[in-house]
N, C-alpha and C positions, 0 to 999 in steps of 0.2 A: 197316168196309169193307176190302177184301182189294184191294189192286192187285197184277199181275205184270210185271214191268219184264225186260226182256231187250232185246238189238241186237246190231250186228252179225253179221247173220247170213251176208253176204255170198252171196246165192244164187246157184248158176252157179261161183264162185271153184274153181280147176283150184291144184294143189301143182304149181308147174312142170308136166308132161305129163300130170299123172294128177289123172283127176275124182273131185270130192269128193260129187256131186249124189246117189250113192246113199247116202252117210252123209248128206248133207243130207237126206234125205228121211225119214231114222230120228229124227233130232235134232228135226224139225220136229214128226214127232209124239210124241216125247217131251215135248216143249214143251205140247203137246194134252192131252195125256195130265197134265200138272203143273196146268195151269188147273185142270182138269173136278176132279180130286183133290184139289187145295187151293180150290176153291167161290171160285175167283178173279170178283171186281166186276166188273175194269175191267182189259184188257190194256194196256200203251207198250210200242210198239218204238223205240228211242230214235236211230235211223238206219241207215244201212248196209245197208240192205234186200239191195242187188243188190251184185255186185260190179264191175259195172262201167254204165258212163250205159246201153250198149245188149244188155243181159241176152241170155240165148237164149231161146228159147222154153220150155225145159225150166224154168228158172228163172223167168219169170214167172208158167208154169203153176204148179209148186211153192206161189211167194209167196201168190197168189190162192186156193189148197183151204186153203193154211194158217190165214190171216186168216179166211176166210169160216168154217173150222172155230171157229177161237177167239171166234169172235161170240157160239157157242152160238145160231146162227138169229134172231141181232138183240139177245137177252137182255144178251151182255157187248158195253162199246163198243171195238171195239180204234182206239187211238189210234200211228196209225206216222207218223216224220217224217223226211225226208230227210236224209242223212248225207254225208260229203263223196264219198262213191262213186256216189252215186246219180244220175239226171238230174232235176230239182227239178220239170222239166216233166211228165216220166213218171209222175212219182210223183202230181201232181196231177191228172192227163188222165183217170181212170176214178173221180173221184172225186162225180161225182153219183149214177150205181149204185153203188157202194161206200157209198155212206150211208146206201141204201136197205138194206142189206146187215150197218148197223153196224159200217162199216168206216170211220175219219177218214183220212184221208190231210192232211198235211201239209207237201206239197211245197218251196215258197217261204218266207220270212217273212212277206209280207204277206197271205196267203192268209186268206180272212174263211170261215169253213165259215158258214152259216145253219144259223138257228133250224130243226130237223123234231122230230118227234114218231115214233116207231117203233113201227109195229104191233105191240103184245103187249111193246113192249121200254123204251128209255128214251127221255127228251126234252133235247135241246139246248135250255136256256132262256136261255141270254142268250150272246151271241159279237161278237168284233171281232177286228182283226187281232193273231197272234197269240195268243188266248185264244177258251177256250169252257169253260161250265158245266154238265154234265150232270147230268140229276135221274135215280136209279135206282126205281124202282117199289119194291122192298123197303127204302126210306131214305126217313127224314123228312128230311134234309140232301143239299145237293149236292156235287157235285166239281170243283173249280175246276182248270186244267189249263192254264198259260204253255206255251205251244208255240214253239221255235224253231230250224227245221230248220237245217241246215251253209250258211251262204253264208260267200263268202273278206269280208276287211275292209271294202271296196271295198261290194260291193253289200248287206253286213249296213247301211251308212252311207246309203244309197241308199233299201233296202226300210225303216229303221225310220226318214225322215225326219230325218237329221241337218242341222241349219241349219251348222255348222261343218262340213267336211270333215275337218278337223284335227284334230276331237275323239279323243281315245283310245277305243278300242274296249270297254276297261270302262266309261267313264264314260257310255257311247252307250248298253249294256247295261243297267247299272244304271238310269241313267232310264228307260229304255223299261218296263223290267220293274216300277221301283216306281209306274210311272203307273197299271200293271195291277192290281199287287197293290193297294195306294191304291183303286183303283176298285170291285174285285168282289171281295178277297180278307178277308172278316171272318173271325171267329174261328167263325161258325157255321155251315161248311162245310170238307172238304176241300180243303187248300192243296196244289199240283204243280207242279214245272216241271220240264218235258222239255227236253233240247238236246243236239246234236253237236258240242261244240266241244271242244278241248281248255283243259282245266281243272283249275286247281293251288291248293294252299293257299298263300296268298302269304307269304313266306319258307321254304315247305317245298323238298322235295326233287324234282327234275326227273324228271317219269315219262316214262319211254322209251316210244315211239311202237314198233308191231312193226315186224319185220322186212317190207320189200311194200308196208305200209301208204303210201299218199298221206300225205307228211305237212302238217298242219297248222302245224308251230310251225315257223316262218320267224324265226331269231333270236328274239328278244322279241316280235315285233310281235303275235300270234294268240293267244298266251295271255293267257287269262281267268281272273280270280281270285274264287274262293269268298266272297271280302267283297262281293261286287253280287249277291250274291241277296238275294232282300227277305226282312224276316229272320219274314212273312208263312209262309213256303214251309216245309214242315213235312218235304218228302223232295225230295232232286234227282235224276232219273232220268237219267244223264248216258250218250251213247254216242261212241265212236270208241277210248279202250283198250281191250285185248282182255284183260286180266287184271281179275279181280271184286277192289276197291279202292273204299273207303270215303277219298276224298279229305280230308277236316276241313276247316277254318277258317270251319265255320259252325255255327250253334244246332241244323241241324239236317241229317241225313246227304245227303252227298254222293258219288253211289254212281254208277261204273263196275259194270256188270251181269258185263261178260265178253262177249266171244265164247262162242257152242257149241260149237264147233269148235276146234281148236288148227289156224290157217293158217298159220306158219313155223315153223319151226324155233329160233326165238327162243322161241317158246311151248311146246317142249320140256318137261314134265313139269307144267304147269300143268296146274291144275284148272278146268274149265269149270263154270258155273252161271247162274242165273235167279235172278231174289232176290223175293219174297212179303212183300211193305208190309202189315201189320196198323197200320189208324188211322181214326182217329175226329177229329170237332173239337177246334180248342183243346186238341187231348194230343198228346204224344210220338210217335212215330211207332216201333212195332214193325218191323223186318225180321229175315227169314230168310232166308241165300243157301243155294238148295237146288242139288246136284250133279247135271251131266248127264251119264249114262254112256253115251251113242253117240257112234258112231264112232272110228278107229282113234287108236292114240297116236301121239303122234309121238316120236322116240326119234332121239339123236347116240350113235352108236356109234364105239369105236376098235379096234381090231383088229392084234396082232403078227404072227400066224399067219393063215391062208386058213381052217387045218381049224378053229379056234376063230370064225370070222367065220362059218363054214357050221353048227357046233354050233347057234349062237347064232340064226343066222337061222331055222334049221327048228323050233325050239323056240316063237318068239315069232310064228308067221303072220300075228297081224291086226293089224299096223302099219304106218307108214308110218316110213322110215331115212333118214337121213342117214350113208354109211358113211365112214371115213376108215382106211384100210389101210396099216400102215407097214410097211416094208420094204427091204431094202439094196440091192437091185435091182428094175429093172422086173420088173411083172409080166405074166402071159404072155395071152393068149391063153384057153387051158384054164384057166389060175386063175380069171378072168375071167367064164367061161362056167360055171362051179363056182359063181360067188357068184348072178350071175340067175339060174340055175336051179334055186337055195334057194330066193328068195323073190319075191313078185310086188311087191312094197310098197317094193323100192329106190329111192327118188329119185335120191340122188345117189350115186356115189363117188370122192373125195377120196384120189386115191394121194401118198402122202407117199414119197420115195425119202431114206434118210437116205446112200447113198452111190452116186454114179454116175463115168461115165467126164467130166462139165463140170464135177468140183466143185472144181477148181483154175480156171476160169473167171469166178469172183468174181461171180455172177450175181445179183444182189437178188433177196431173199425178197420176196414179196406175201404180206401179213397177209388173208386172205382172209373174218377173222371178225369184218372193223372194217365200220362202216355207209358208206354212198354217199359221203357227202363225204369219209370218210378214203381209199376209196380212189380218187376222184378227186385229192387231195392227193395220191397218191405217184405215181399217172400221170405230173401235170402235172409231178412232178420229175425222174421219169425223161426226159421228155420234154425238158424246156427248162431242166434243172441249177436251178431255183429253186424255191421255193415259192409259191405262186401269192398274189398280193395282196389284200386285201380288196375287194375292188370286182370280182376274177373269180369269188371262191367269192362273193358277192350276185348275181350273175350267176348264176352256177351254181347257186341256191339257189331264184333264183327261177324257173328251169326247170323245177328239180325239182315244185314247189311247183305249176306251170302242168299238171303230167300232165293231172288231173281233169278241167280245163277242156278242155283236148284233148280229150279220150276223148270 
């Protein structure tokens, strides 16, 4: 059996001023275009769908041709589940015609899909919350498939019936998930578990959230560790890093897909992909991460000279920049109007002045290439001559942390 595992795809997501929806629209059918090529089973999108709770229309339109494309007309099942950008309700609201469609949606954790049978296509034979089992017409075996979209601590505790409130969050995980595998998960079917959390090998190394990114890891509390997968689960389809990353500390792979797209500037010269699970029962689990080549790069440029920043820009057209131009004075005007009218794909530009008429002023540099909390840390000093206490940055963390639910 051939599964295709990909997420965030963040549909609608704008690079500060400039829309990405028509490279999103190339990537989506490249994605299309990768199933129907590699005779893909079974699609997971493993969250992130939209890039924000209330999508445009362009972006919903998108998601919808997409999915219903990747069906193959009911034949493959795409299985997509909510990610921390999504709105869990959204994602569940079209989900009686999207079945009919061979499209699961996953919204919530407790979301129960029923048992159907699809014309010409496959059957849901056995489901509860959380889990469902698909039989494919071309397979004497099924596919067994733990589902569990992004919710924060709080209502993961809620939706999976915690009798403690206090319980830790892996240990809440772990039970829930070995109740699953325990239950429906033998050796004579395909073993899956799909989730958007963030997820580490426990004493490994801290994978950086992107840049933009809603983040998840609030101190310690949100991270989830690769030892509570039941060791049942033969591939973990994990979404919300945007770098393809095989996380370890299990029997069996634990794999961030990637982003399509590279969305910050953080993501600068990565490579995008999709990864293609070859497996079967009771064996090993085959993957290949295959390369997506659409849409524009993205690219941190630095520049002494204007005429060497203009060489450079006309040469490279289909990207997207980040410019930083240094120079001992302000620049003009006309320099200015020289650089946009190279190229169409500037984001930003970052003028660095290495000497002016304030630098006897003693003015504090701002590190402008540290994440959110560091520079609120130098605000808050500039501000009020201190560093700010533990209990302002938990405050300020948990703001940050609150966007999603806003949105």
């Amino acid at each position: 059996m051939k599964i295709l595992h990909t997420a965030d795809w963040h549909l609608g997501k704008k690079l500060d001023h400039f829309s990405r929806l028509e490279e999103q629209k190339k990537v989506m059918n490249e994605i299309c275009e990768v199933a129907e090529d590699q005779l893909a089973d079974v699609v997971i999108v493993a969250g992130d769908l939209f890039d924000t709770f209330n999508p445009s229309v362009e972006a919903v339109d998108l998601l919808y041709k997409t999915l219903k494309r990747l069906t193959n007309n009911g034949k493959r099942p795409v299985i997509a589940i909510a990610g921390n950008h999504d709105s869990p309700d959204r994602i569940d609201s079209p989900n009686p015609l999207a079945r009919e469609c061979g499209i699961l949606f996953v919204g919530n954790p407790d979301v129960t899909i029923p048992t159907i049978k699809i014309e010409n296509g496959f059957e849901i034979t056995q489901s509860e919350n959380g889990f469902i089992e698909i039989k494919l017409p071309q397979f004497d075996y099924p596919i067994r498939v733990i589902t569990t979209p992004y919710a924060n601590e709080m209502r993961l505790k809620t939706y999976l019936g915690a009798d403690n409130k206090e319980q830790q969050l892996n240990d809440l995980l772990q039970d829930s998930w070995a109740i699953l595998a325990n239950k429906y998960c033998d050796n004579k079917g395909v073993n899956i578990l799909t989730t958007h959390l963030y997820m580490l090998k426990r004493g490994g190394e801290i994978l950086e959230e992107p840049d933009g990114e809603k983040p998840l890891r609030i101190g310690n509390a949100d991270i989830v560790y690769t030892d509570c997968i039941p060791l049942q689960m033969q591939y973990t389809a994990l979404g919300h890093l945007h770098r393809f990353q095989n996380v370890g500390g299990h029997s069996s792979p634990v794999v961030y897909s990637s982003s399509p797209l590279s969305y910050s500037f953080s993501e600068a010269g990565q490579d995008k992909k999709v990864v293609l699970i070859d497996v079967e029962p009771n064996k090993a689990v085959k993957f290949t991460a295959i390369p997506l080549k659409s849409g524009r790069v993205l690219h941190r440029k630095r520049f002494e000279s204007i005429d060497d920043a203009v060489e450079w820009l006309l040469t490279n057209p289909y990207c997207l920049i980040e410019l930083t131009l240094v120079s001992d004075t302000f620049f003009t005007t006309q320099d200015l109007k020289r650089i946009h009218e190279s190229h169409d794909g500037i984001i930003y530009i970052i003028p660095v002045v290495k000497k002016d008429s304030n630098q006897d002023l003693q003015i504090p540099k701002v590190n402008l290439e540290q994440d959110i909390q560091g520079l609120f840390t130098d605000f808050f000093k500039s501000k009020y001559k201190q560093d700010p206490n533990e209990e302002v940055l938990d405050l300020f963390n948990e703001i940050v942390g609150s966007q999603a639910k806003n949105e």
